[in-house]
C-alpha positions as CSV (number, residue, x, y, z in Angstrom):
1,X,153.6,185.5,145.4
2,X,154.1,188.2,143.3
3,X,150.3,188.4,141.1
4,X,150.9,192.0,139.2
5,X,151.9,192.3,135.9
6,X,155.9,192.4,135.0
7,X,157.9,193.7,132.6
8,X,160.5,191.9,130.5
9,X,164.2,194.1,130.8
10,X,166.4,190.3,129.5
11,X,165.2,187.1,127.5
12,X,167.2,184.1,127.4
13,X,166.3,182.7,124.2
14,X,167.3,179.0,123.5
15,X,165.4,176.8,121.3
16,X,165.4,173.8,119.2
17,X,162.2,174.3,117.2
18,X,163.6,177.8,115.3
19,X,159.9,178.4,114.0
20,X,159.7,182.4,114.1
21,X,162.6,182.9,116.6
22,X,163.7,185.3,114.5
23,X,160.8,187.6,114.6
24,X,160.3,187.0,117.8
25,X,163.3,187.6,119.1
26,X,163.5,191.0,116.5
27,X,160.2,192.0,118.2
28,X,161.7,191.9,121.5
29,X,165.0,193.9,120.4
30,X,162.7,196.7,119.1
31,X,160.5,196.6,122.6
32,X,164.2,197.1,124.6
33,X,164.6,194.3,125.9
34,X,168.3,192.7,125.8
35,X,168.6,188.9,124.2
36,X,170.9,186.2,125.9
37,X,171.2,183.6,123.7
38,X,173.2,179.7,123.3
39,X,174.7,178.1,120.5
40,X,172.7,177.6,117.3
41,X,169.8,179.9,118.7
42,X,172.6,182.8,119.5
43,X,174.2,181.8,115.5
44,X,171.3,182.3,113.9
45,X,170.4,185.5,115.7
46,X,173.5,187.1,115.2
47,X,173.3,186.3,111.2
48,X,169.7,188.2,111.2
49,X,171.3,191.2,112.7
50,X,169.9,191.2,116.1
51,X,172.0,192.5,118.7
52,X,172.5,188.8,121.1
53,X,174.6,188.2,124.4
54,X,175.9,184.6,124.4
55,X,175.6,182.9,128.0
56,X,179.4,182.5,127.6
57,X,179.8,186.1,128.2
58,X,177.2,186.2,130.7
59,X,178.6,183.0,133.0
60,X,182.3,183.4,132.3
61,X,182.5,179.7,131.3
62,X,182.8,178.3,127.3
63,X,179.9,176.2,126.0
64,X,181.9,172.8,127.2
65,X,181.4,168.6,126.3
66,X,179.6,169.3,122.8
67,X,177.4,171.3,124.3
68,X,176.1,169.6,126.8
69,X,177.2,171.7,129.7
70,X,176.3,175.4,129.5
71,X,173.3,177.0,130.8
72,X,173.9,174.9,134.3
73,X,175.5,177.9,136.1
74,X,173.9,180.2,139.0
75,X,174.2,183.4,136.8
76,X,171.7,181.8,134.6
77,X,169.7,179.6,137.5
78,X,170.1,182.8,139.9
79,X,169.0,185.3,137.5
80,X,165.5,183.2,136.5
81,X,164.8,181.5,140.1
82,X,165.0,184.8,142.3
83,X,162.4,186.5,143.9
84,X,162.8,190.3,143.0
85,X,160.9,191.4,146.2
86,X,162.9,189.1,149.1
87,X,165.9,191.4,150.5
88,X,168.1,188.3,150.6
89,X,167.8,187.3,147.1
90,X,168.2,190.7,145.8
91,X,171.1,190.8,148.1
92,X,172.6,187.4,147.1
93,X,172.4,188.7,143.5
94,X,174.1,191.9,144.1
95,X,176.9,189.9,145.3
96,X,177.3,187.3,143.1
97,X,176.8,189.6,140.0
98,X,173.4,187.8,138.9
99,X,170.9,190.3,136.9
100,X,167.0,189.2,137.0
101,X,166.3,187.5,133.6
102,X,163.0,187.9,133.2
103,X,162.1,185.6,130.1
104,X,162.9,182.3,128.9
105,X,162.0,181.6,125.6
106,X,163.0,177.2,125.7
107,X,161.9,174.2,123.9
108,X,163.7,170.7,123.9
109,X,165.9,168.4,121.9
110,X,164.0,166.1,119.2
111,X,164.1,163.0,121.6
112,X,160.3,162.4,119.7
113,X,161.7,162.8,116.1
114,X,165.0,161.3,117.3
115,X,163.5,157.9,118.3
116,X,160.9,157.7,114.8
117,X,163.9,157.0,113.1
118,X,164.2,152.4,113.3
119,X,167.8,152.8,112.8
120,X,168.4,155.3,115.7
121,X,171.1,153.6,118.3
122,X,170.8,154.3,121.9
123,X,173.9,156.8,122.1
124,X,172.3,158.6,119.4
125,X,168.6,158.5,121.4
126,X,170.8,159.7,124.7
127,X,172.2,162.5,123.2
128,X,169.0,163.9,121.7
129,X,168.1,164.2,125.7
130,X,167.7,167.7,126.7
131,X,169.1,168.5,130.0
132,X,169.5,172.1,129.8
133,X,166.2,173.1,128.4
134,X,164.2,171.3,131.0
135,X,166.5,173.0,133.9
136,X,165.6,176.6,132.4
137,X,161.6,175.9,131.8
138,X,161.1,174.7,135.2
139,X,162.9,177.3,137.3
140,X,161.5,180.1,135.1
141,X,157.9,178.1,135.4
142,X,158.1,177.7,139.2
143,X,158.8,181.8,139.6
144,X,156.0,182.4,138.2
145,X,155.4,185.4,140.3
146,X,158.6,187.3,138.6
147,X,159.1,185.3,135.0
148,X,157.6,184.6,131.9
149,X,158.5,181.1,129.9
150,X,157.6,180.4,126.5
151,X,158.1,176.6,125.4
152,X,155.7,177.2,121.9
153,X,156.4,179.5,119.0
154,X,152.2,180.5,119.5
155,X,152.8,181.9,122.1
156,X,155.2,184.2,120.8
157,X,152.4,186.9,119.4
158,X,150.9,186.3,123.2
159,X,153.5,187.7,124.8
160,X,154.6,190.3,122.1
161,X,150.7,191.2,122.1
162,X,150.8,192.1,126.0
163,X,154.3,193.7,125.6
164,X,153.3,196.2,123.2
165,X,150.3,197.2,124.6
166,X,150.9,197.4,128.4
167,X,154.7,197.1,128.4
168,X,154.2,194.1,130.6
169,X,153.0,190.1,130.8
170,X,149.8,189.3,133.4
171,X,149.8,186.8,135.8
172,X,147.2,185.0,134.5
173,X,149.2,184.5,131.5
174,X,152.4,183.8,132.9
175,X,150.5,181.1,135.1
176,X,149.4,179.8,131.9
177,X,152.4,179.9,130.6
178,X,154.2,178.2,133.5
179,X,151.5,175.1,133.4
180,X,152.5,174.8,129.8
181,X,155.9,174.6,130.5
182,X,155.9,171.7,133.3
183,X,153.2,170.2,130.7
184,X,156.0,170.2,128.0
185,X,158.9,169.0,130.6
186,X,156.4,165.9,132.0
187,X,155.7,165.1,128.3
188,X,159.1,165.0,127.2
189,X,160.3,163.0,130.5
190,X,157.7,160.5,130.1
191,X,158.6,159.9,126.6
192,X,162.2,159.3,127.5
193,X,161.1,156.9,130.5
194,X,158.8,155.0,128.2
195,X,161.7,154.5,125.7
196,X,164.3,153.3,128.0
197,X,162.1,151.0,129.7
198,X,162.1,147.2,129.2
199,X,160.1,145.6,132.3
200,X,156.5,144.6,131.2
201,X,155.0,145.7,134.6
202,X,157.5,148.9,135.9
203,X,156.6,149.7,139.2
204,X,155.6,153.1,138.1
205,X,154.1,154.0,134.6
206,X,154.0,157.4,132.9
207,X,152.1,158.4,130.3
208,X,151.4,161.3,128.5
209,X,148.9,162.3,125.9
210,X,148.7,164.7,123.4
211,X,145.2,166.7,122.5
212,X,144.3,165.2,118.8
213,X,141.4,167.3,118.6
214,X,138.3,169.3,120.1
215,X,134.8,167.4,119.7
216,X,131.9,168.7,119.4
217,X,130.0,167.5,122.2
218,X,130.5,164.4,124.5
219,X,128.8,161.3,125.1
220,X,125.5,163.1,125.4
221,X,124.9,166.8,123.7
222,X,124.9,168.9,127.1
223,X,128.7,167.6,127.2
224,X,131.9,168.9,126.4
225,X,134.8,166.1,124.9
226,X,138.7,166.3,123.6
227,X,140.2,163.0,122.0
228,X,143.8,162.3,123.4
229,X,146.1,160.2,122.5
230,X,148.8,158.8,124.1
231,X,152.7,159.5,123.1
232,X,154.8,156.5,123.0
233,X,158.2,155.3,121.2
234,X,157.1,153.8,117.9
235,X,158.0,150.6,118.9
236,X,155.3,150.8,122.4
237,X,152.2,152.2,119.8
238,X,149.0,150.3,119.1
239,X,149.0,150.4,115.1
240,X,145.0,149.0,115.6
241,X,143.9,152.2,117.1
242,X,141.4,154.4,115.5
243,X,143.4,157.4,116.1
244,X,146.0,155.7,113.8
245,X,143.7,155.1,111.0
246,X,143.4,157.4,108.3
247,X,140.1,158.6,107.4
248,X,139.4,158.0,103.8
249,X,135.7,159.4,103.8
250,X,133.0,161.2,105.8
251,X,132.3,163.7,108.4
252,X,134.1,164.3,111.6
253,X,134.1,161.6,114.2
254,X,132.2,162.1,117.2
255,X,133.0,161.3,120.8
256,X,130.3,158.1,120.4
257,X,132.0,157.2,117.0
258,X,135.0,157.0,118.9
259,X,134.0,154.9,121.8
260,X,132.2,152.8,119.6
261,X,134.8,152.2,117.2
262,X,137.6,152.1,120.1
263,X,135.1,148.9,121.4
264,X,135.1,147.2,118.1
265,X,139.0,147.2,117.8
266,X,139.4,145.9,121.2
267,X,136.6,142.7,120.9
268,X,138.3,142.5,117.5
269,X,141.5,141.6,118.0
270,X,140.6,138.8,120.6
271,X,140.5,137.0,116.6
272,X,143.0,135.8,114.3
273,X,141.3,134.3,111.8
274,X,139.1,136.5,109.1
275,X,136.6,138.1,111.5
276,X,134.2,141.0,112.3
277,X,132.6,143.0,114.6
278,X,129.6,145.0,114.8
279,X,129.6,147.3,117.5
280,X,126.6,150.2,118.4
281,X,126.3,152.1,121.4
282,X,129.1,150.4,123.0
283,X,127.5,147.2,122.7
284,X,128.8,144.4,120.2
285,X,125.5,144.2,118.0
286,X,127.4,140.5,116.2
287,X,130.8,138.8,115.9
288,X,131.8,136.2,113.8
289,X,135.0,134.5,112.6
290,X,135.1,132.4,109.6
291,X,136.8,131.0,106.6
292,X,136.4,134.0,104.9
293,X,136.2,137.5,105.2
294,X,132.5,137.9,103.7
295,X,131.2,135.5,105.8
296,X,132.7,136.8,108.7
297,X,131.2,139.9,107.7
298,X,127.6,138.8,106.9
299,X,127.2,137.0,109.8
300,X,128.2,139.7,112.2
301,X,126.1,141.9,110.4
302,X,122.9,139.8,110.5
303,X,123.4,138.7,114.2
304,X,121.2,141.4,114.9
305,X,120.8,143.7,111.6
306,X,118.3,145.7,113.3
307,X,120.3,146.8,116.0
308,X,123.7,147.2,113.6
309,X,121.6,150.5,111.8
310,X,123.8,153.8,112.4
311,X,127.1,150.9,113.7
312,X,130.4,150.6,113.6
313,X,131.8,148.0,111.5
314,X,135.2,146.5,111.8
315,X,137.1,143.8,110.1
316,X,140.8,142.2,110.4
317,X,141.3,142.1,106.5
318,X,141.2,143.9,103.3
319,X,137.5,145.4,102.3
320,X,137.4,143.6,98.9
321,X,134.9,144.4,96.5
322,X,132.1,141.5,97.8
323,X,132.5,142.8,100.8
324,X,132.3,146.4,100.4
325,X,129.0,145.2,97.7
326,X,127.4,143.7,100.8
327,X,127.4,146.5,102.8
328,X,126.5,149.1,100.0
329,X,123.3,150.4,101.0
330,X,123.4,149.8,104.9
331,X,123.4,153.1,107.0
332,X,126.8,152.3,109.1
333,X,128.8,155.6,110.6
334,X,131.9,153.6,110.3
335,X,133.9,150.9,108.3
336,X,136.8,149.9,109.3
337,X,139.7,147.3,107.9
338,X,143.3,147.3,107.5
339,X,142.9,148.3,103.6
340,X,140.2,149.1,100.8
């Protein structure tokens, strides 16, 4: 595999997120390098001024079916996927016309924002399926050796960054770039395949999760710790999930604020009725369900008060005022309830 640094002579820009194509794609114009564009991308190119090919120049075929059929051609495919070094690929190319792109600048359809809407029908959902995009990222990601693929508008300055200064993109970050790319296709397919399915126990489950944040340290100081959450259809979410609460007050959560709280939730909702749990260190410290909600939450708390000091405390109902008076005073890292 080709592991020296290669310059960009053609993009093929295509995007959905349009966050600073423009300048971008101006960038690349000044640098020399020629822009093959689709659709809306290649539209609103054009009205900025910069000089763009449309694939249906380059492939000989219209943009056909509303659009859902016209990147899928081997002047496109052939011009990402070939290796610029094998004789028989360079000669294929010669004679079926194909010139090396040698970036792809792709992100997807708005399957994600698509499905958030309750109202969206399943046609609607199915068309918001990019088919494409995906095609594009993954043959420019898998020649890594000869292409560069961009799926995120940061790394836009990357590339432009590398461009202006050696004329010519690394491999170590088009191998970046190509793990981000299959990262982006195996989110967005397992989205899709989460929303379509219906059997409780699939024979195969996919998930994905998205980074919410770095930590400062793990479980234990010499550590290092990322929270991630996982991407679902709204429908498939846990709503009681501290990574779906908002946090009202206080410093930043830690990776044992997490785990601890994450515990309470779970030995939490084994109750229906008013109830509380005190969790610290990953051990439940008291639980209690009761008539009321301050009961629930005295009781819990003095199971073991000593041990609650520096806890996590959860509760099934609205914090009311006795309850919130009751644990004035009490060093807790957390509180948490479905409302204050």
């Amino acid at each position: 595999m080709n592991n020296t640094p290669v310059g960009i002579q053609r993009a093929l820009i295509s995007v959905s997120d349009k966050t600073g194509v423009e300048e971008f794609a101006a960038a690349l114009h000044t640098l020399g390098v020629e822009i093959i564009s689709t659709g809306g991308t290649a539209a609103l190119l054009e009205r900025a001024g910069i000089p763009t090919r449309s694939v249906a120049s380059l492939t000989g075929f219209p943009e056909m079916m509303d659009g859902r059929v016209k990147t899928l051609h081997p002047l496109v495919h052939g011009g990402i996927l070939g290796i610029r070094d094998n004789p028989s690929h360079q000669e294929a190319a010669r004679g079926a016309g194909i010139q090396w792109i040698d970036l792809v600048v792709c992100n997807l359809y708005p399957f994600a924002r698509t499905i958030e809407h309750a109202e969206v029908s399943l046609d609607e959902a199915m068309e918001n399926i990019d088919i494409g995009g995906p095609s594009m990222i993954r043959s420019a990601a898998k020649n890594v050796g000869w292409v560069t693929v961009a799926t995120d508008p940061t790394d836009y300055p990357i590339i432009l960054e590398e461009l202006s200064t050696s004329h010519a993109i690394s491999f170590g970050t088009r191998k970046r770039l190509s793990a981000a790319a299959f990262q982006h296709t195996a989110a967005y397919d397992a989205l899709i395949q989460s929303y379509l399915t219906e059997e409780k126990f699939p024979s195969t489950v996919t998930f994905s999760y998205r980074k919410v944040s770095g930590l400062r340290y793990g479980e234990n100081p010499h550590q290092e710790a990322a929270v991630y959450q996982a991407q679902l259809p709204p429908l498939k979410r846990d709503a009681m999930s501290v990574l779906e609460a908002t946090m009202l007050n206080g410093k930043e959560l830690s990776f044992n604020n997490i785990n601890d709280a994450d515990g309470a939730l779970l030995t939490l909702r084994e109750f229906h009725g008013p109830s509380c749990v005190v969790v610290k260190h990953a051990n439940p410290c008291g639980a209690c369900t009761d008539s009321s909600l301050l009961a629930s939450v005295e009781k819990a708390y003095e199971a073991d008060a000593l041990s609650a000091y520096g806890g996590i405390v959860a509760m099934n109902r609205t914090c009311t005022v006795p309850v919130a008076e009751f644990l004035h005073g009490k060093f807790l890292e957390i509180v948490m309830a479905p409302h204050f």
